[in-house]
Every structure is written in structure tokens, then in C-alpha cells.
N, CA, C and O atoms as CSV, one atom per row, in Angstrom:
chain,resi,resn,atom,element,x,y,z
A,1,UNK,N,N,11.267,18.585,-46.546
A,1,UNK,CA,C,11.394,18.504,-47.976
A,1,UNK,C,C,10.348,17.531,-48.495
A,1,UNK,O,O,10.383,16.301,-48.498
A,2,UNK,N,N,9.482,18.296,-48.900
A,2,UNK,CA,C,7.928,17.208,-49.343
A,2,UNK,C,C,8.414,17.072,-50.539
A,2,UNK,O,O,8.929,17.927,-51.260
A,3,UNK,N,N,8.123,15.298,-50.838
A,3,UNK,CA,C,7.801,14.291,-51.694
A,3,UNK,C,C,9.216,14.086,-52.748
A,3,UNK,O,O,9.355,14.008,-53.969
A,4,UNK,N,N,10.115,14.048,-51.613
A,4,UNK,CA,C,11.645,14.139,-51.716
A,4,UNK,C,C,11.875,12.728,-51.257
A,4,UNK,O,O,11.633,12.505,-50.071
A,5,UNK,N,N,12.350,11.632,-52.090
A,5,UNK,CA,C,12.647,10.706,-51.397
A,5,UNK,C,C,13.686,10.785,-50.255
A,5,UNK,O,O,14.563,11.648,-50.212
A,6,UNK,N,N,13.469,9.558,-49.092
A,6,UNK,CA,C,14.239,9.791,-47.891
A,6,UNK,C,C,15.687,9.113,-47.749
A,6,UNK,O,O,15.938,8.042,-47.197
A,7,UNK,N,N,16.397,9.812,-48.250
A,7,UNK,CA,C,17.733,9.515,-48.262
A,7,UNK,C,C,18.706,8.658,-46.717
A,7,UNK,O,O,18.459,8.861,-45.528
A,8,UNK,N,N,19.781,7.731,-47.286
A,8,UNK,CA,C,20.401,7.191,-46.152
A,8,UNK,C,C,21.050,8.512,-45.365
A,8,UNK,O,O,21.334,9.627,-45.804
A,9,UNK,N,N,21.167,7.951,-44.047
A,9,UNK,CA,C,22.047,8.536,-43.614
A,9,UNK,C,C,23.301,9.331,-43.747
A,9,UNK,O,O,23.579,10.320,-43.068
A,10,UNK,N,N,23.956,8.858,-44.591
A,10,UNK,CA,C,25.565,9.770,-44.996
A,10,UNK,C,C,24.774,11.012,-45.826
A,10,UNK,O,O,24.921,12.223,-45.656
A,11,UNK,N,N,23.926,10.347,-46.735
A,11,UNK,CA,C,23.168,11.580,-47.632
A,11,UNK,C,C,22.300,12.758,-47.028
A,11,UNK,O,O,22.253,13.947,-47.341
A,12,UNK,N,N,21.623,12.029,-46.053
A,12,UNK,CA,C,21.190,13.252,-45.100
A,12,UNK,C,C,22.027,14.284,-44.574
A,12,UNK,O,O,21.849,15.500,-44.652
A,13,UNK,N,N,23.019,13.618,-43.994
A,13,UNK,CA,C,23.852,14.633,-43.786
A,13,UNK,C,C,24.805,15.156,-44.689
A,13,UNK,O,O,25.605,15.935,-44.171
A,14,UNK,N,N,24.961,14.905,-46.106
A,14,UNK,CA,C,25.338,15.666,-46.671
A,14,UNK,C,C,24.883,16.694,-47.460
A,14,UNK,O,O,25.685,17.392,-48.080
A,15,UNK,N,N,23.071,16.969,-47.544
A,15,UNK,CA,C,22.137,17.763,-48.070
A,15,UNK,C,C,21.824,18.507,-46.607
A,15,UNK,O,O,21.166,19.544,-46.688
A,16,UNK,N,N,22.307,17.995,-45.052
A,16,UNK,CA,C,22.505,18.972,-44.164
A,16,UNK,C,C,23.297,19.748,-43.980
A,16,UNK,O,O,23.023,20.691,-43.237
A,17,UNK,N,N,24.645,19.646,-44.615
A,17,UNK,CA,C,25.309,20.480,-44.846
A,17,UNK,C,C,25.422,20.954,-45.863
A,17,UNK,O,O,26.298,21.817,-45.813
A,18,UNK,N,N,24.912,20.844,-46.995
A,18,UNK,CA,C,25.154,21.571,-48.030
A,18,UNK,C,C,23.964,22.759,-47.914
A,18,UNK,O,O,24.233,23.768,-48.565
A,19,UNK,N,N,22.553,22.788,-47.103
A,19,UNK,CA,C,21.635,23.213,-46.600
A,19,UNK,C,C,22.500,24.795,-45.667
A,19,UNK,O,O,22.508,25.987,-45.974
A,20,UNK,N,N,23.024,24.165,-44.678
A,20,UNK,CA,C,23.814,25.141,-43.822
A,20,UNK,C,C,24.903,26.099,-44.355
A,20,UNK,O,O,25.339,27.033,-43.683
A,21,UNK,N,N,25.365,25.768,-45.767
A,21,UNK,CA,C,27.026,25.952,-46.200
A,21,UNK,C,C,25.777,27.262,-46.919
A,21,UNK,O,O,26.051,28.437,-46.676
A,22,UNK,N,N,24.719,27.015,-47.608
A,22,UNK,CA,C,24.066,27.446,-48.570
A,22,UNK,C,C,23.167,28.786,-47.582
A,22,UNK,O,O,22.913,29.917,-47.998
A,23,UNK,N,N,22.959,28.440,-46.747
A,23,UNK,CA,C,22.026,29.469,-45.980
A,23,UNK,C,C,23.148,30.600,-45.530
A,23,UNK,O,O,22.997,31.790,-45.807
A,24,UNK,N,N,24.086,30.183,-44.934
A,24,UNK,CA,C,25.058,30.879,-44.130
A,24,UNK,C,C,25.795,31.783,-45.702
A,24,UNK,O,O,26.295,32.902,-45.597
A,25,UNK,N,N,25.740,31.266,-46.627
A,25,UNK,CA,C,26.058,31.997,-47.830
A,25,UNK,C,C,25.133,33.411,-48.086
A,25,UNK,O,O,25.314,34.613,-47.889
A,26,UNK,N,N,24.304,32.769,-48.508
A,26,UNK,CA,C,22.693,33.836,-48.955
A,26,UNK,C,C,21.702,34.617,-47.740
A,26,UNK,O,O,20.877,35.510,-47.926
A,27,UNK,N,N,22.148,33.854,-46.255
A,27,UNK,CA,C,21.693,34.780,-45.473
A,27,UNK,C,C,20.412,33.995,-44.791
A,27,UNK,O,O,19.862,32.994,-45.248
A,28,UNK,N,N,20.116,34.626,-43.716
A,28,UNK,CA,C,19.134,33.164,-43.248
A,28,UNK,C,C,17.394,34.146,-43.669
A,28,UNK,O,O,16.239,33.790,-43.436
A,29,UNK,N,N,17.808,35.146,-44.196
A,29,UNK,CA,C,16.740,36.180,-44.639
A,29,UNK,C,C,16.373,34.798,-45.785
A,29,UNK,O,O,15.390,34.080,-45.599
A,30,UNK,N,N,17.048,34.655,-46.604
A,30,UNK,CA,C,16.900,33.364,-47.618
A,30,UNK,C,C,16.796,31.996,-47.352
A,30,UNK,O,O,16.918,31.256,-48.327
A,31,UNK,N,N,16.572,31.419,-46.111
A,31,UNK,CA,C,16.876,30.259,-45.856
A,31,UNK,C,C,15.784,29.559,-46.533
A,31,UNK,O,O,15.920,28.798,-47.491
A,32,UNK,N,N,14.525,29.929,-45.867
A,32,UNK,CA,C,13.148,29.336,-47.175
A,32,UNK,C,C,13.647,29.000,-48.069
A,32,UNK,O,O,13.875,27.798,-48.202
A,33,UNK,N,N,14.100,30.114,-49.256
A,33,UNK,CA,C,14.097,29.779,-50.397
A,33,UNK,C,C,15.330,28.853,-50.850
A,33,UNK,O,O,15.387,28.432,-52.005
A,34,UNK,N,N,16.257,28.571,-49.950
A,34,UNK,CA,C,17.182,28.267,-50.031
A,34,UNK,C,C,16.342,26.616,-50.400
A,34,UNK,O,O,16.275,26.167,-51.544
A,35,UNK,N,N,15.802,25.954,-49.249
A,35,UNK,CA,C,15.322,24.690,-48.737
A,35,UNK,C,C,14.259,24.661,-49.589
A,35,UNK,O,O,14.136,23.599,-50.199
A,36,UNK,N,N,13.491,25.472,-49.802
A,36,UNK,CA,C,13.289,25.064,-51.473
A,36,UNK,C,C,13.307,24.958,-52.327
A,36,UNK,O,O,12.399,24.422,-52.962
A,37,UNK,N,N,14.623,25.531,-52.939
A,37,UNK,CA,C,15.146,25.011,-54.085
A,37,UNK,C,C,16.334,24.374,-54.149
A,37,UNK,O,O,17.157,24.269,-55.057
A,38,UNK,N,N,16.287,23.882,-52.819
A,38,UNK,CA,C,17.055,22.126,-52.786
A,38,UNK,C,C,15.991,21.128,-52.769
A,38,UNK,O,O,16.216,19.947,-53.033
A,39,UNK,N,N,14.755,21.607,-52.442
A,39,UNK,CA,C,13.540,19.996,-52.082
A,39,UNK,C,C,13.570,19.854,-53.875
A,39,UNK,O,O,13.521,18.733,-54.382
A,40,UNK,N,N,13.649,21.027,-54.679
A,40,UNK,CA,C,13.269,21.298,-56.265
A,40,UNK,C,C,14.212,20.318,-56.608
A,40,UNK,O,O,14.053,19.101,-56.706
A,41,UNK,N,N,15.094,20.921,-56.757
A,41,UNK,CA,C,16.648,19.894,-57.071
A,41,UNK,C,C,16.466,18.646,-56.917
A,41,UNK,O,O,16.339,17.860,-57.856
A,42,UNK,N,N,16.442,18.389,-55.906
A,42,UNK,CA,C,16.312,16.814,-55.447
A,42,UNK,C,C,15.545,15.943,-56.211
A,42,UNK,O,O,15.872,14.830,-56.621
A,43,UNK,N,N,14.466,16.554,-56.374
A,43,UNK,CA,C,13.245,15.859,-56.953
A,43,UNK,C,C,13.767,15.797,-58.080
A,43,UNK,O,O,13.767,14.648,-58.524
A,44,UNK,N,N,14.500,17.028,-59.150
A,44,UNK,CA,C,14.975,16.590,-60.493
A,44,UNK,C,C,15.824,14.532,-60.483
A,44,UNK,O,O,15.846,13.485,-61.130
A,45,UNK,N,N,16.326,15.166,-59.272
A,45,UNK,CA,C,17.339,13.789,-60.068
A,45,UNK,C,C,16.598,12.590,-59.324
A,45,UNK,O,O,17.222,11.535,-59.438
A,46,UNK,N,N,15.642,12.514,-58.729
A,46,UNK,CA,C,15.144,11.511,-57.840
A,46,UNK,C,C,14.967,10.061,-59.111
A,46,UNK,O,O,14.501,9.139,-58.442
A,47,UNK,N,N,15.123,9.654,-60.326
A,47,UNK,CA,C,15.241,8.978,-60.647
A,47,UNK,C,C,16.240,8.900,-61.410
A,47,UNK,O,O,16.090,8.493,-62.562
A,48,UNK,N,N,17.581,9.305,-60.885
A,48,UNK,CA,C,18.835,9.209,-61.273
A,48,UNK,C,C,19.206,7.587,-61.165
A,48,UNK,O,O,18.851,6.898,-60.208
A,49,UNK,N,N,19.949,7.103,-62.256
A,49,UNK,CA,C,20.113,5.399,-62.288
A,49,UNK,C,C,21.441,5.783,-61.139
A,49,UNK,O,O,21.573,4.866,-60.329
A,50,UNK,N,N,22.765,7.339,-60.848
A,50,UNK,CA,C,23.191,6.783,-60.032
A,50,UNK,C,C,23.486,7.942,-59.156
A,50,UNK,O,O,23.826,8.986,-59.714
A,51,UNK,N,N,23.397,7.903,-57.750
A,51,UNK,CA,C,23.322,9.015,-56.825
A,51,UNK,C,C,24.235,9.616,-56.229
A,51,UNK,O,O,24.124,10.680,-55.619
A,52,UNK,N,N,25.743,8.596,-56.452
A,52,UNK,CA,C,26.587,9.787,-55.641
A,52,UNK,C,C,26.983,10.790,-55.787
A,52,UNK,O,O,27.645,11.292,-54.879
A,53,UNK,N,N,26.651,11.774,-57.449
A,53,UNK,CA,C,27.268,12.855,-57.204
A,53,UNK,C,C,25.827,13.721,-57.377
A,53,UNK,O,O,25.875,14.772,-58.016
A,54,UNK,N,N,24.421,13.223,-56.744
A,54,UNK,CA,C,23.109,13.823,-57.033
A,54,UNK,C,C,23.571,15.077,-55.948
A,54,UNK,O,O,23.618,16.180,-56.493
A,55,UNK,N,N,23.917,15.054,-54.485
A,55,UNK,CA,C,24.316,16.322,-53.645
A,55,UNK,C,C,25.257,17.243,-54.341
A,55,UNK,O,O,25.025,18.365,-53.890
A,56,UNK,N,N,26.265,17.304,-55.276
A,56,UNK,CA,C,27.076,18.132,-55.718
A,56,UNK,C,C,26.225,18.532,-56.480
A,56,UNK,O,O,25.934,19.700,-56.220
A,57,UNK,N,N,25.408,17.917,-57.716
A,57,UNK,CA,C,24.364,18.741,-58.935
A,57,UNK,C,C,23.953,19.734,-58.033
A,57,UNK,O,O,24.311,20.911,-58.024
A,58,UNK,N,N,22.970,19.022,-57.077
A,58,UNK,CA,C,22.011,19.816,-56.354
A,58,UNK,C,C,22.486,21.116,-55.914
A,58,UNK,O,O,21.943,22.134,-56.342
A,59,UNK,N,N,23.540,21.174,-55.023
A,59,UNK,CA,C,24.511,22.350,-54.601
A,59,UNK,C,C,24.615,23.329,-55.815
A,59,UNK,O,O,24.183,24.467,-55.631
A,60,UNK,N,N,25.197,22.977,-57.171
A,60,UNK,CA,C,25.633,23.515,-57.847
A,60,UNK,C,C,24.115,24.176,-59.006
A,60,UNK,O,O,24.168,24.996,-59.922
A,61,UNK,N,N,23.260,23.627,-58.614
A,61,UNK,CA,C,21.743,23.995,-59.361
A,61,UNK,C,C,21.329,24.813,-58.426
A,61,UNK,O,O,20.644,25.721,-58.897
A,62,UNK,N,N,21.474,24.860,-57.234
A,62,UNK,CA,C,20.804,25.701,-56.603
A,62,UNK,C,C,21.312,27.270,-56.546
A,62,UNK,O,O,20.667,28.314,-56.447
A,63,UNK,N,N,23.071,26.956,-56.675
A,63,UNK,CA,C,23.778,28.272,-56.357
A,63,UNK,C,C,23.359,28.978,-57.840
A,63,UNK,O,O,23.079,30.173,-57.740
A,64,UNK,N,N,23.271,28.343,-59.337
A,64,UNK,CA,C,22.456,28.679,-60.427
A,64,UNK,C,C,21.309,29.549,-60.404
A,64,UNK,O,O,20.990,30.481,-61.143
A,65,UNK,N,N,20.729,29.013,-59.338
A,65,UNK,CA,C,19.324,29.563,-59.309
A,65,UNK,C,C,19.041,30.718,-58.720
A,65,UNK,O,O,18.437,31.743,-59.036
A,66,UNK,N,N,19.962,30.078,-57.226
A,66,UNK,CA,C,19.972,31.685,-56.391
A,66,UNK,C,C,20.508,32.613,-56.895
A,66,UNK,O,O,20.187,33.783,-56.684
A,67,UNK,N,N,21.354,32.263,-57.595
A,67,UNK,CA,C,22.761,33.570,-58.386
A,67,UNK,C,C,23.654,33.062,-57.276
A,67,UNK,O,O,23.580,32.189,-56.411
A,68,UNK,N,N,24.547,33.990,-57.672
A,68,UNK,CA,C,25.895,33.548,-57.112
A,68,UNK,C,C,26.847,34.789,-56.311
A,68,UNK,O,O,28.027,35.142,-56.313
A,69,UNK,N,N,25.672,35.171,-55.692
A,69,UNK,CA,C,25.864,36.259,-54.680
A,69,UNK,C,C,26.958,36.215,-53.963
A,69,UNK,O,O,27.763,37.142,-53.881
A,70,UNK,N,N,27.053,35.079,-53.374
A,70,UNK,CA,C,28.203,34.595,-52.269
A,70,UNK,C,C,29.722,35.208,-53.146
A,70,UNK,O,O,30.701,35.674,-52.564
A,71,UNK,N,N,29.605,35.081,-54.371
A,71,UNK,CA,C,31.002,35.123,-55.272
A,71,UNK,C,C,31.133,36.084,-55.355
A,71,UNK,O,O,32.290,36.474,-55.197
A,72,UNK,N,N,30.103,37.074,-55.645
A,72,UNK,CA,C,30.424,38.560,-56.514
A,72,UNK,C,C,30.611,39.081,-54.804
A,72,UNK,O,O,31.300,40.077,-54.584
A,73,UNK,N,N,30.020,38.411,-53.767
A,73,UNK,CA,C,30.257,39.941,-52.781
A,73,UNK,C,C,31.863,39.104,-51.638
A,73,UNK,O,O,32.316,39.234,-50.501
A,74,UNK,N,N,32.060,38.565,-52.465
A,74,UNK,CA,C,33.365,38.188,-52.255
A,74,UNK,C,C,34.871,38.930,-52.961
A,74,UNK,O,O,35.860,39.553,-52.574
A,75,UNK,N,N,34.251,38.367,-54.292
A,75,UNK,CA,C,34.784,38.946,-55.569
A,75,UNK,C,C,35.402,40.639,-55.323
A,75,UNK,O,O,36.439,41.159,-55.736
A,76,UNK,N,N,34.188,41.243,-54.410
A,76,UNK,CA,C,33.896,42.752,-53.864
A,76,UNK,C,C,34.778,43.724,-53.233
A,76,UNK,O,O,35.026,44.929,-53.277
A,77,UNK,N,N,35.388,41.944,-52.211
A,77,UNK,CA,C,35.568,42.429,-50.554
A,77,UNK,C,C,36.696,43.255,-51.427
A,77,UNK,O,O,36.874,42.988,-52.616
A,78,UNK,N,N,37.564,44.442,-50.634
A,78,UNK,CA,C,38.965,44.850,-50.510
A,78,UNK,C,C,39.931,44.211,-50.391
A,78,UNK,O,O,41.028,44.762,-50.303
């Protein structure tokens, strides 16, 4: 994730899983685009005065962006 500041530890791993929750959603055909439009995200709030809920925006901007595929072919199942 270029020119993404480098987050502590707990945060890493919580943009690693929100990374995995997000790919395994949209398909790893999407994973690229997935990881980049979380490096996008990130960078929005990178001068947020406060960060703990910057991983939930991010999650929730990205599923925005991608659409919300995961829902409707849920929404779908039988």
C-alpha cells in the first residue's frame, strides 16, 4: 500500500483482515482492486485528528465503491 502511512500493529491487522473479509467477498479475480481501493481509502483519512474508527470508514468506502455485490448475491441465494 504505497504512500499509506504505516500503521501500529493492532491496525495492521485489522486492515489485514478487513483486506481478506473483502477479497473472499468480491472474489480473488478482484483482489487488486480490492487493495487498491483500500491503499485509496486510507490515504483519505490519513490526516484524520482521530483513528479508531479510520478501518470501519475504510471497509465501508470501499464496499461503496466496489458495489455491494456480496449483498445482492446473498440477498439472491434461495
Amino acid at each position: 500500500m504505497d504512500d499509506v502511512p504505516a500503521p501500529n500493529a493492532a491496525r495492521r491487522d485489522q486492515y489485514a483482515q478487513i483486506e481478506a473479509r473483502l477479497v473472499d467477498e468480491y472474489g480473488a479475480g478482484r483482489a487488486a482492486a480490492v487493495r487498491h481501493v483500500i491503499a485509496e481509502e486510507r490515504r483519505r483519512f490519513t490526516d484524520a485528528r482521530i483513528h479508531a474508527f479510520v478501518p470501519i470508514l475504510v471497509e465501508r468506502s470501499v464496499r461503496v465503491r466496489l458495489g455491494h455485490r456480496a449483498a445482492v448475491v446473498a440477498d439472491s441465494a434461495p
